[in-house]
mmCIF entry with sequence, helices, sheets and N, C-alpha, C, O atoms, coordinates in Angstrom:
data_MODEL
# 
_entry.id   MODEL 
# 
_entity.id                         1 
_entity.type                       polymer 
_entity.pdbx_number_of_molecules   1 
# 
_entity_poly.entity_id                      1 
_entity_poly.type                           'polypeptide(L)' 
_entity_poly.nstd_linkage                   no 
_entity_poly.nstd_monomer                   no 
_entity_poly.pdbx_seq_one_letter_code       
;(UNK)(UNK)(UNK)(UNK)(UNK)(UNK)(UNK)(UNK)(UNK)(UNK)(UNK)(UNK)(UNK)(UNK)(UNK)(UNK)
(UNK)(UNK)(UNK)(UNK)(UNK)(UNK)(UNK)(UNK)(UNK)(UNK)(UNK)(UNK)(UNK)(UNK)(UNK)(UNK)
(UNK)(UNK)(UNK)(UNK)(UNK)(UNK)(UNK)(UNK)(UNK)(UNK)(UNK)(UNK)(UNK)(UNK)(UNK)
;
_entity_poly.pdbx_seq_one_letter_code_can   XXXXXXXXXXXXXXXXXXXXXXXXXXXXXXXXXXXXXXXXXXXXXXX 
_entity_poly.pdbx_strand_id                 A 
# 
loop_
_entity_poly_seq.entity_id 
_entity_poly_seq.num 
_entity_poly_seq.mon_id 
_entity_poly_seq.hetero 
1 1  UNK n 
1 2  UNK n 
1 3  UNK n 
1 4  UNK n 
1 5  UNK n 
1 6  UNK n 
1 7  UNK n 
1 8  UNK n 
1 9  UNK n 
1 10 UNK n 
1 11 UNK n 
1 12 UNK n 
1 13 UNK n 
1 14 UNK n 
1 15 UNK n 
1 16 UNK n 
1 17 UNK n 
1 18 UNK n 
1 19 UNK n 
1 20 UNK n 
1 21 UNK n 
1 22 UNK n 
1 23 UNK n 
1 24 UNK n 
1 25 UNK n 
1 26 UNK n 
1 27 UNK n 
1 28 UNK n 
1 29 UNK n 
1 30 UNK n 
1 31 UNK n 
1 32 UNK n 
1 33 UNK n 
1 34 UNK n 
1 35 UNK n 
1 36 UNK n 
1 37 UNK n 
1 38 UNK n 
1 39 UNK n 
1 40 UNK n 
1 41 UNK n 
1 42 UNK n 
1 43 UNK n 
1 44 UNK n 
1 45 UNK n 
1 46 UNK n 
1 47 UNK n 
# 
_struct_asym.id          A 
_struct_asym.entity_id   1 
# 
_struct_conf.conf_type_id            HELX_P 
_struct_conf.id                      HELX_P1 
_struct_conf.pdbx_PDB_helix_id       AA1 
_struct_conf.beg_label_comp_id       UNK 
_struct_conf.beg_label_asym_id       A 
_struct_conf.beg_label_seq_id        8 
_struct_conf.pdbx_beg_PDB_ins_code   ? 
_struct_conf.end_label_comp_id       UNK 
_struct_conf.end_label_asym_id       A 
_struct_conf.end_label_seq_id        45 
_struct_conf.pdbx_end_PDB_ins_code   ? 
_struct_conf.beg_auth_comp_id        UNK 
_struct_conf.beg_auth_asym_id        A 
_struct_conf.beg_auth_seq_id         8 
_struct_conf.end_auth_comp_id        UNK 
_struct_conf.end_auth_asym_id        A 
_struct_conf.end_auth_seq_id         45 
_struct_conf.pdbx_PDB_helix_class    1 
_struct_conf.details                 ? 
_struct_conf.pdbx_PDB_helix_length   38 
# 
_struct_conf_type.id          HELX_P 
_struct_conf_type.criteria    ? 
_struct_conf_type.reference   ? 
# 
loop_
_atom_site.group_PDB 
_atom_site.id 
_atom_site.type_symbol 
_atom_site.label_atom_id 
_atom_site.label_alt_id 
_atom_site.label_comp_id 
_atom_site.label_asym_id 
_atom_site.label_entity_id 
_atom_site.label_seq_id 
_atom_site.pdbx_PDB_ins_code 
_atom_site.Cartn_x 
_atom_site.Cartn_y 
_atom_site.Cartn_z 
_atom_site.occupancy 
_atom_site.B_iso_or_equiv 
_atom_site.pdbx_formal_charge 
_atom_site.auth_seq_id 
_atom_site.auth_comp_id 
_atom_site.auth_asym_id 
_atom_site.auth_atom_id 
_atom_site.pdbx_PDB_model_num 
ATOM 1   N N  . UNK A 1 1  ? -39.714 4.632   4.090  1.00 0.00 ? 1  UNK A N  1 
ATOM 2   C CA . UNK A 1 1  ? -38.734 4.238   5.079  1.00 0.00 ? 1  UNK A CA 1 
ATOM 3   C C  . UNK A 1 1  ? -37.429 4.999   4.820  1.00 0.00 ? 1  UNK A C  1 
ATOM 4   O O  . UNK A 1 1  ? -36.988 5.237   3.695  1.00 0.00 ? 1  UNK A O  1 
ATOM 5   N N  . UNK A 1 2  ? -36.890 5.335   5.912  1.00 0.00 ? 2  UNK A N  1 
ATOM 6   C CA . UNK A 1 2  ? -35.700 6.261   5.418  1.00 0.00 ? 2  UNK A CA 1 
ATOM 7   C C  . UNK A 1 2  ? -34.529 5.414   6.076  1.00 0.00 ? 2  UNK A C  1 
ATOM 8   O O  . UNK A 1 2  ? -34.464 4.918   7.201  1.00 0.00 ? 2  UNK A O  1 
ATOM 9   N N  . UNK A 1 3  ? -33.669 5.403   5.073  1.00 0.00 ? 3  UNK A N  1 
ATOM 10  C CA . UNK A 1 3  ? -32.116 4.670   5.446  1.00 0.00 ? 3  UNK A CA 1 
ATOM 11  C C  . UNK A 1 3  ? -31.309 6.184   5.912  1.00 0.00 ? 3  UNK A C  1 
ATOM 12  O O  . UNK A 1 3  ? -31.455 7.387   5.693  1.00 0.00 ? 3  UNK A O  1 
ATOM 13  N N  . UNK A 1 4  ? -30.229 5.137   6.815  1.00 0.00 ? 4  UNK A N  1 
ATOM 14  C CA . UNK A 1 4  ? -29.221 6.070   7.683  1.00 0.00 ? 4  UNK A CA 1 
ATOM 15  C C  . UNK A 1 4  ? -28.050 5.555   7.573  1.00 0.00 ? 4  UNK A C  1 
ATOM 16  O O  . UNK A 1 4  ? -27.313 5.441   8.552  1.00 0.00 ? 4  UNK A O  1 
ATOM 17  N N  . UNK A 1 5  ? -27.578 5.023   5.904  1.00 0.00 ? 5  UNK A N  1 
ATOM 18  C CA . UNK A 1 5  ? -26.558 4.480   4.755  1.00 0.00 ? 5  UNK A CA 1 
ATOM 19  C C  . UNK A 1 5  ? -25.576 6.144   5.016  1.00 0.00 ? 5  UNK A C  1 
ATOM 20  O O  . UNK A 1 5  ? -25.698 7.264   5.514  1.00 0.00 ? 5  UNK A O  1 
ATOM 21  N N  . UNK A 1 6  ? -24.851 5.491   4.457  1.00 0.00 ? 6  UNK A N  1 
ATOM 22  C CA . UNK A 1 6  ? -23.909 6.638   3.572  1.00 0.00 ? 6  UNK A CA 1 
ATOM 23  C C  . UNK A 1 6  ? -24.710 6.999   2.103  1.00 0.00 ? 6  UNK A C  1 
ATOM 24  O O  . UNK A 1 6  ? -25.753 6.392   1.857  1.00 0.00 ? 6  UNK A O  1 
ATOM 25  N N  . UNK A 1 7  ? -24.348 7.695   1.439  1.00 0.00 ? 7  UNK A N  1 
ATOM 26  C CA . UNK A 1 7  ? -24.604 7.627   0.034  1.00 0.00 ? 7  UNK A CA 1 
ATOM 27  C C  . UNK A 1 7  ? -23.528 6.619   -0.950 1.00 0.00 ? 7  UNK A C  1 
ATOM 28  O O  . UNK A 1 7  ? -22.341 6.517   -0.641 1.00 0.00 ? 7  UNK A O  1 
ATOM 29  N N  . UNK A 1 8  ? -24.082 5.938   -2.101 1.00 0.00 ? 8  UNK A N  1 
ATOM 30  C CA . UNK A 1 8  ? -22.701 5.196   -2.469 1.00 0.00 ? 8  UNK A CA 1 
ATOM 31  C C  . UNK A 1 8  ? -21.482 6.016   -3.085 1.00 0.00 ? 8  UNK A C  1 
ATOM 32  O O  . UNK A 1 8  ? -20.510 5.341   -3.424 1.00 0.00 ? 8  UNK A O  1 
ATOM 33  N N  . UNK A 1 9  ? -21.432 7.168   -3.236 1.00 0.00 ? 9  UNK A N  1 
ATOM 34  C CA . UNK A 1 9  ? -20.775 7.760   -3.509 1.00 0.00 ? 9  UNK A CA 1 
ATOM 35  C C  . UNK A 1 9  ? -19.088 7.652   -2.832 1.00 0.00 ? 9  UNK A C  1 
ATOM 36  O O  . UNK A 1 9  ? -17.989 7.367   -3.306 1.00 0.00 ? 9  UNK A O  1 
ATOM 37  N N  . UNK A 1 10 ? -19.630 8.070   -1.416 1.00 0.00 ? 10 UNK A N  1 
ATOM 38  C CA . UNK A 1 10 ? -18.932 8.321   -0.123 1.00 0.00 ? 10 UNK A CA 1 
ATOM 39  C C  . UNK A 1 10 ? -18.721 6.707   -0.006 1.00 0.00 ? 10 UNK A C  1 
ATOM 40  O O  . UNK A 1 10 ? -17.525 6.570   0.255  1.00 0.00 ? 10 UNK A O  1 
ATOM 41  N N  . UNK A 1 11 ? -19.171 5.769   -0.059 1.00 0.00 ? 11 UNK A N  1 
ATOM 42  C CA . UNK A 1 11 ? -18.892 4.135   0.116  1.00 0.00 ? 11 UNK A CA 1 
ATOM 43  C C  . UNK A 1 11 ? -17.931 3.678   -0.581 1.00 0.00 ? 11 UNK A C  1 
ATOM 44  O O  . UNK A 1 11 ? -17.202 2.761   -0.201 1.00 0.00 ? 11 UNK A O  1 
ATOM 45  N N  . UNK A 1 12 ? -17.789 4.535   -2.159 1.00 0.00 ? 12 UNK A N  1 
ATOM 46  C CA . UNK A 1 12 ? -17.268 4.477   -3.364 1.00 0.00 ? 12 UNK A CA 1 
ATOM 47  C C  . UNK A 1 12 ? -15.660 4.927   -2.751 1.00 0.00 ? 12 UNK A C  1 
ATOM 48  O O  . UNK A 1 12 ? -14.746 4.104   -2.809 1.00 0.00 ? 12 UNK A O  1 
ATOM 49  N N  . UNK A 1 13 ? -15.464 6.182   -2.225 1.00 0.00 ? 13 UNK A N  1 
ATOM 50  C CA . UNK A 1 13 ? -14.582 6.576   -2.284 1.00 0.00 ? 13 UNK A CA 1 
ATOM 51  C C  . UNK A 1 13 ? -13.660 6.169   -1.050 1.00 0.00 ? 13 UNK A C  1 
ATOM 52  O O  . UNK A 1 13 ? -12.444 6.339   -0.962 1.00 0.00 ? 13 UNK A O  1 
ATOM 53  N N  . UNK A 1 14 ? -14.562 5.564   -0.072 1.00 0.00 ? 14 UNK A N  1 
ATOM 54  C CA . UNK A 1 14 ? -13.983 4.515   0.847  1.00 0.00 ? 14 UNK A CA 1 
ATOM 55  C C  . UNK A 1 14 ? -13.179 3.559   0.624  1.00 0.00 ? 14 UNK A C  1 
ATOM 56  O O  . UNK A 1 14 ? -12.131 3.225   1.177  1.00 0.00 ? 14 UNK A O  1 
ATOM 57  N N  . UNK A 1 15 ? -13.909 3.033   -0.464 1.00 0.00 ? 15 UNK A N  1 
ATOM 58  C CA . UNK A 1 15 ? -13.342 1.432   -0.933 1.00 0.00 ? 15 UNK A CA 1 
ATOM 59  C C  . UNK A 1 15 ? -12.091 1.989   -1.488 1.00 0.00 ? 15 UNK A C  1 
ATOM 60  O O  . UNK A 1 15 ? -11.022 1.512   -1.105 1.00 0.00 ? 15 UNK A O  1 
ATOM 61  N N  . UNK A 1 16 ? -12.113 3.012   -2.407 1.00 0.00 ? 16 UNK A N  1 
ATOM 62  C CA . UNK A 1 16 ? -10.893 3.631   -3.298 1.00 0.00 ? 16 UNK A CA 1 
ATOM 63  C C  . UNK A 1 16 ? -9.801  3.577   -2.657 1.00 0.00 ? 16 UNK A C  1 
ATOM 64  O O  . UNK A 1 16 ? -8.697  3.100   -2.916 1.00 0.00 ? 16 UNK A O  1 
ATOM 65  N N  . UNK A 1 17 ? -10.286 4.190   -1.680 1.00 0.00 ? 17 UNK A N  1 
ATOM 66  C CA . UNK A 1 17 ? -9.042  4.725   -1.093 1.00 0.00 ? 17 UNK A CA 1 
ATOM 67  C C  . UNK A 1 17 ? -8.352  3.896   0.464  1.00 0.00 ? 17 UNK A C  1 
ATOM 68  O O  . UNK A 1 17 ? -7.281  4.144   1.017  1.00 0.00 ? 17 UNK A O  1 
ATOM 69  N N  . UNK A 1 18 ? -9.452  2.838   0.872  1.00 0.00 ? 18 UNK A N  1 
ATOM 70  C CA . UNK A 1 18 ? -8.862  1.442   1.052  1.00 0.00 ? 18 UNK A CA 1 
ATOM 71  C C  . UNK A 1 18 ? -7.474  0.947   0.120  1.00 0.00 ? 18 UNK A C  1 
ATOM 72  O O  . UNK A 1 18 ? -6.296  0.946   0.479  1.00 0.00 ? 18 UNK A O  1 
ATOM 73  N N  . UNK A 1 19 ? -8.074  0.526   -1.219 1.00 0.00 ? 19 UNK A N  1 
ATOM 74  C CA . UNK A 1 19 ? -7.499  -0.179  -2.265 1.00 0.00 ? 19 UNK A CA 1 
ATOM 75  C C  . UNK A 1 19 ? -6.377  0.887   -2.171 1.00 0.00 ? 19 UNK A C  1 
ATOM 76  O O  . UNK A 1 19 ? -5.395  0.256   -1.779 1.00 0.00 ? 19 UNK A O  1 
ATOM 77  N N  . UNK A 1 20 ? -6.055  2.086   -2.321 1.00 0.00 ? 20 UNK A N  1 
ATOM 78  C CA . UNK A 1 20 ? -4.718  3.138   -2.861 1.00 0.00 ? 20 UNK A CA 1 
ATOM 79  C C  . UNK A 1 20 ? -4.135  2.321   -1.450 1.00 0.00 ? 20 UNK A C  1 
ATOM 80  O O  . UNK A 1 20 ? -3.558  1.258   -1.678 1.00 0.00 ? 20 UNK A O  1 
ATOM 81  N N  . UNK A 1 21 ? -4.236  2.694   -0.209 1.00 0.00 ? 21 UNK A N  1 
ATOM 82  C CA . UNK A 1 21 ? -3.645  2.327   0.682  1.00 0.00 ? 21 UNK A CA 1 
ATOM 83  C C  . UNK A 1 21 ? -3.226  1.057   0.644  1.00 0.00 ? 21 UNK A C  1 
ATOM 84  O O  . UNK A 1 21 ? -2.011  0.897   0.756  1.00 0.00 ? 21 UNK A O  1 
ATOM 85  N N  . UNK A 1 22 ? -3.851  0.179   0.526  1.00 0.00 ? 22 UNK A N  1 
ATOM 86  C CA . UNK A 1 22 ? -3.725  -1.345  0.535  1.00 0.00 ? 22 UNK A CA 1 
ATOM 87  C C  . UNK A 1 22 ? -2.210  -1.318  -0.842 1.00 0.00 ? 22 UNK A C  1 
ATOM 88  O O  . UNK A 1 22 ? -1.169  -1.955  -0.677 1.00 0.00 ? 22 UNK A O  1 
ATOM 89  N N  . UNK A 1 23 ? -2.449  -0.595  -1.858 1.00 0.00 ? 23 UNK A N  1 
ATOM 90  C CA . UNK A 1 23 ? -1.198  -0.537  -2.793 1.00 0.00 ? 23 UNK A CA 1 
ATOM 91  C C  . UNK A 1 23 ? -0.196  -0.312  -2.743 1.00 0.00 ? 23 UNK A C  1 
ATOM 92  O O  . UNK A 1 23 ? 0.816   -0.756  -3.285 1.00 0.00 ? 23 UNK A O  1 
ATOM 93  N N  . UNK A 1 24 ? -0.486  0.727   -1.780 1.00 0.00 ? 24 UNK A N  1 
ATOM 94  C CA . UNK A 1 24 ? 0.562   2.139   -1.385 1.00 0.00 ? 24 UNK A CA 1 
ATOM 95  C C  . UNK A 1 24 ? 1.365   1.146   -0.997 1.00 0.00 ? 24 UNK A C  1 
ATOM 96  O O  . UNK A 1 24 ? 2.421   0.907   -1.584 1.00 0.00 ? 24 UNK A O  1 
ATOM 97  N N  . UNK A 1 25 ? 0.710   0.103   0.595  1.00 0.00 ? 25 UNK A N  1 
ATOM 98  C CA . UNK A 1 25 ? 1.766   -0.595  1.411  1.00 0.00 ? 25 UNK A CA 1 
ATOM 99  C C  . UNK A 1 25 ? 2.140   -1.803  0.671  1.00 0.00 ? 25 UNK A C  1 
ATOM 100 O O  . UNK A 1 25 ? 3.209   -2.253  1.084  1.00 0.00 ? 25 UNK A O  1 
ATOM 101 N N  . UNK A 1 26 ? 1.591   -2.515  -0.337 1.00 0.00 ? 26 UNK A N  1 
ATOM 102 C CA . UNK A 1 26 ? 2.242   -3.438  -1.345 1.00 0.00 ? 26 UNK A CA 1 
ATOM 103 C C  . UNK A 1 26 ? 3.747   -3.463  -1.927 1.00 0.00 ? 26 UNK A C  1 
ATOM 104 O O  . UNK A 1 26 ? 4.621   -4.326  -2.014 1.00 0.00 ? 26 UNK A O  1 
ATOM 105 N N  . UNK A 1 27 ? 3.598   -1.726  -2.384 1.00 0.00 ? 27 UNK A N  1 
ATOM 106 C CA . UNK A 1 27 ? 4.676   -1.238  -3.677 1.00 0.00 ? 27 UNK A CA 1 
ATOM 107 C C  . UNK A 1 27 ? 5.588   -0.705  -2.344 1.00 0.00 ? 27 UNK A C  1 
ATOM 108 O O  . UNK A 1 27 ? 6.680   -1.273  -2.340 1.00 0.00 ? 27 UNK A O  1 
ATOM 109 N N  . UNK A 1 28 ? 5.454   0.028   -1.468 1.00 0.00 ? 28 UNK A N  1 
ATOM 110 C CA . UNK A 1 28 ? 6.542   0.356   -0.258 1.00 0.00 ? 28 UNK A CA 1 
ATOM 111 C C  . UNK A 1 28 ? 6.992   -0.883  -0.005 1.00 0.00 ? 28 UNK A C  1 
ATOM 112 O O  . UNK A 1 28 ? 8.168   -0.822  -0.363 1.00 0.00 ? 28 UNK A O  1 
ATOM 113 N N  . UNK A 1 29 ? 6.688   -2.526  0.592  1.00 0.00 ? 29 UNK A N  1 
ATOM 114 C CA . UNK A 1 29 ? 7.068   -3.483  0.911  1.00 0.00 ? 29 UNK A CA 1 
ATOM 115 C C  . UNK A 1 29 ? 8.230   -4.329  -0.351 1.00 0.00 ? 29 UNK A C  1 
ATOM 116 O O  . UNK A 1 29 ? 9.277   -4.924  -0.094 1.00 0.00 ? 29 UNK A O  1 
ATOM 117 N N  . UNK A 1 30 ? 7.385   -4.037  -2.116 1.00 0.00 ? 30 UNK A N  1 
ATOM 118 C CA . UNK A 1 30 ? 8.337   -4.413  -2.778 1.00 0.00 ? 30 UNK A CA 1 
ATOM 119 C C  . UNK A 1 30 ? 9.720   -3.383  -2.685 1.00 0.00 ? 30 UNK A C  1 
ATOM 120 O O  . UNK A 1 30 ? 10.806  -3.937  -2.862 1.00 0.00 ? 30 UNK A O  1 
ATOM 121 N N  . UNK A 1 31 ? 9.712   -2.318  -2.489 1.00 0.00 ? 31 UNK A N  1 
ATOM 122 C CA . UNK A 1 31 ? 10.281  -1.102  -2.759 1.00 0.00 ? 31 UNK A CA 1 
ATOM 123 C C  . UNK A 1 31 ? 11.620  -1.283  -1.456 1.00 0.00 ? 31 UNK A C  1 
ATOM 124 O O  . UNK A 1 31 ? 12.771  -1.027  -1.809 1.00 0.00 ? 31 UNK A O  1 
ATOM 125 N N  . UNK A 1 32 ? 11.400  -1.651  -0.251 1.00 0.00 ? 32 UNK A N  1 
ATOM 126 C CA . UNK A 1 32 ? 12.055  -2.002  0.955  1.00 0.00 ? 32 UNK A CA 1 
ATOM 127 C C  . UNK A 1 32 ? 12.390  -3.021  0.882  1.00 0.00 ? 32 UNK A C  1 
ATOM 128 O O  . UNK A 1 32 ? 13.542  -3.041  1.316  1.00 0.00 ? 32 UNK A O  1 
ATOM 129 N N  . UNK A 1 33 ? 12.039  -4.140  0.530  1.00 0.00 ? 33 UNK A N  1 
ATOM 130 C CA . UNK A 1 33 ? 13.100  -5.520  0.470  1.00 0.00 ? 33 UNK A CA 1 
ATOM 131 C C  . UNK A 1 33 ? 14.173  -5.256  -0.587 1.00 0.00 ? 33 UNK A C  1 
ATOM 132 O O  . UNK A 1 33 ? 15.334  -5.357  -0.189 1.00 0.00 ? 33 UNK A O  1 
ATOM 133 N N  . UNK A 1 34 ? 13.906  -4.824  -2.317 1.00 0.00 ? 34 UNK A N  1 
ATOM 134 C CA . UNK A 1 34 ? 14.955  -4.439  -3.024 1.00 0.00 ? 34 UNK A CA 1 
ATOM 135 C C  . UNK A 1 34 ? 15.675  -3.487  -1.906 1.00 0.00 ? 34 UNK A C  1 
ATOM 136 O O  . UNK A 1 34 ? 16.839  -3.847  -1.728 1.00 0.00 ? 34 UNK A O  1 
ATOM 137 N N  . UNK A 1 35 ? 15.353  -2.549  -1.235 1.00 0.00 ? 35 UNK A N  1 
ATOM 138 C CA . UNK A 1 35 ? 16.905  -1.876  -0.682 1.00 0.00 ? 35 UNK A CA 1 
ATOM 139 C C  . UNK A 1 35 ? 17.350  -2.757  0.019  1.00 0.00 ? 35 UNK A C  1 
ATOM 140 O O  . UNK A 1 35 ? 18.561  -2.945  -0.091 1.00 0.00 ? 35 UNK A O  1 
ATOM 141 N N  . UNK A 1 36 ? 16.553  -3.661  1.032  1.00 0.00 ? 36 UNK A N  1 
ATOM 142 C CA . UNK A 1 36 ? 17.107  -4.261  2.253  1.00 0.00 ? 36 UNK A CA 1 
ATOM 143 C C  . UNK A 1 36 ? 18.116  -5.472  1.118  1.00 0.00 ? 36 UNK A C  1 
ATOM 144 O O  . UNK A 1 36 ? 19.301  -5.717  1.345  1.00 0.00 ? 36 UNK A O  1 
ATOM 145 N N  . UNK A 1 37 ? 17.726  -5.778  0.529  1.00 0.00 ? 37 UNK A N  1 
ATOM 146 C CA . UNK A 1 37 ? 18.645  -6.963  -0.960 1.00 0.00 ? 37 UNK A CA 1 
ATOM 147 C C  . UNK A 1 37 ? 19.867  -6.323  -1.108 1.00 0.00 ? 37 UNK A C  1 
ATOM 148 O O  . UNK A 1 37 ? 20.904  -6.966  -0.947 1.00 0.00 ? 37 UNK A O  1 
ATOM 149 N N  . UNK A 1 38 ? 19.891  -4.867  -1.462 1.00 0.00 ? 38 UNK A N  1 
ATOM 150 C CA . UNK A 1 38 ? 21.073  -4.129  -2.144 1.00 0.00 ? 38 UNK A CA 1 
ATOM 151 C C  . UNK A 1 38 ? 21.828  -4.016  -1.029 1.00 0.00 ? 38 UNK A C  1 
ATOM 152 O O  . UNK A 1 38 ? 22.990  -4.409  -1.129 1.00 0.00 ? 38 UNK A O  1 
ATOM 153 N N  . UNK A 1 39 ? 21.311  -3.395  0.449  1.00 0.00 ? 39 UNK A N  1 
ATOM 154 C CA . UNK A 1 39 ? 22.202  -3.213  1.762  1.00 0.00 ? 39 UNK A CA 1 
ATOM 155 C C  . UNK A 1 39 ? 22.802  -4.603  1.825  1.00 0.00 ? 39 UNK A C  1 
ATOM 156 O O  . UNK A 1 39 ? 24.007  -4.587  1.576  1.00 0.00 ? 39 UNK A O  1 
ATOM 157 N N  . UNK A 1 40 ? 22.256  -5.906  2.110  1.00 0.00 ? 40 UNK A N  1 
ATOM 158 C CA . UNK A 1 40 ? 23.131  -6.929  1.974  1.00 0.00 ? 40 UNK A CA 1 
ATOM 159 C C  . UNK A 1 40 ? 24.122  -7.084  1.032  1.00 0.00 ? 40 UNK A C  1 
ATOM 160 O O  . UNK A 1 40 ? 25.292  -7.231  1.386  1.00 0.00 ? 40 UNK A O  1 
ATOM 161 N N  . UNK A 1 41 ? 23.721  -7.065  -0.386 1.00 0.00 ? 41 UNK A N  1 
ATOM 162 C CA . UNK A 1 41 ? 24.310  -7.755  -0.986 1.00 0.00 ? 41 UNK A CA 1 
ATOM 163 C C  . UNK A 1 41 ? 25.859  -6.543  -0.674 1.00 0.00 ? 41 UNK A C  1 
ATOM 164 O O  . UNK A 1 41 ? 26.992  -7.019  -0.595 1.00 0.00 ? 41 UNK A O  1 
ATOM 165 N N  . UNK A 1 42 ? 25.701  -5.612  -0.591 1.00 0.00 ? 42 UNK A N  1 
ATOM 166 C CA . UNK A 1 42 ? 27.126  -4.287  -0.482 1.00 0.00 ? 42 UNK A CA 1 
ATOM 167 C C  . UNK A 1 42 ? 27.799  -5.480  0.562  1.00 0.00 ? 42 UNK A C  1 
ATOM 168 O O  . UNK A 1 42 ? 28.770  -6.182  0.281  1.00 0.00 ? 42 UNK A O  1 
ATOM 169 N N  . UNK A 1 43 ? 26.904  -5.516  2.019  1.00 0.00 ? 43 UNK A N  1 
ATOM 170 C CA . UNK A 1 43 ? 27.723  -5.513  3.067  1.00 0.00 ? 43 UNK A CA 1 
ATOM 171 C C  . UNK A 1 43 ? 28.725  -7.170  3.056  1.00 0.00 ? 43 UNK A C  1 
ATOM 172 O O  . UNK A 1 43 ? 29.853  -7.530  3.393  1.00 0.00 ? 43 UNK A O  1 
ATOM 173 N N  . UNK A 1 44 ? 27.246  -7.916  2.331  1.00 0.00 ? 44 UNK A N  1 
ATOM 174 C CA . UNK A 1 44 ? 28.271  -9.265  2.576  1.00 0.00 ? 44 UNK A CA 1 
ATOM 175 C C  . UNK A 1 44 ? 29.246  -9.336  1.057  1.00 0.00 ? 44 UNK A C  1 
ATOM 176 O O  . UNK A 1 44 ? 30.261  -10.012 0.894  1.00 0.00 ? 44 UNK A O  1 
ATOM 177 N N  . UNK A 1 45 ? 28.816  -8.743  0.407  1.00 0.00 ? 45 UNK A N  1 
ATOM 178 C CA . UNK A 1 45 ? 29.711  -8.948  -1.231 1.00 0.00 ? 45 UNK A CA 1 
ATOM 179 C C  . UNK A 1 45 ? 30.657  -8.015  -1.523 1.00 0.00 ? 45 UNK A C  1 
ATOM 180 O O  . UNK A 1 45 ? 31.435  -8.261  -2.445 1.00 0.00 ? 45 UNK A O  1 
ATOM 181 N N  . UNK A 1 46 ? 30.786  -6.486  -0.623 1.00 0.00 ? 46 UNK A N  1 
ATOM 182 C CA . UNK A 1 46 ? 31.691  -5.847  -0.492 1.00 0.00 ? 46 UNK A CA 1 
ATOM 183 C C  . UNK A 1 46 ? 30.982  -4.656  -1.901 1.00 0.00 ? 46 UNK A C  1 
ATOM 184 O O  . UNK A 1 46 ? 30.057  -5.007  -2.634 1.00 0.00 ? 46 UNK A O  1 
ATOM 185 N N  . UNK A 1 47 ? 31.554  -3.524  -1.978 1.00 0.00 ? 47 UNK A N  1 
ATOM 186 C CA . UNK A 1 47 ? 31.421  -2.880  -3.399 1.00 0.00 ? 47 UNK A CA 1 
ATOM 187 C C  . UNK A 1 47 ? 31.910  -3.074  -4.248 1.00 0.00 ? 47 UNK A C  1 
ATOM 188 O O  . UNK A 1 47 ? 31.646  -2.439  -5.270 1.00 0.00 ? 47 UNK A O  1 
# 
């Protein structure tokens, strides 16, 4: 019987690179509230 799968290889590097992305937008989201924190704290606390 012949399957018409990916190889797991290519499944492998799917998931990977799901997960990098899925990180990527984690660490950008922590990375953007600290600025959006610092832009406040300037505007309402002054320099």
């Amino acid at each position: 019987m012949v399957r018409a799968m990916t190889p797991p290889h290519d499944d492998y590097q799917a998931q990977r690179r799901r997960s990098n992305l899925r990180l990527a937008l984690i660490l950008g989201s922590v990375a953007a509230a600290f600025a959006l924190g610092f832009v406040a704290k300037v505007v309402l606390l002054g320099a």
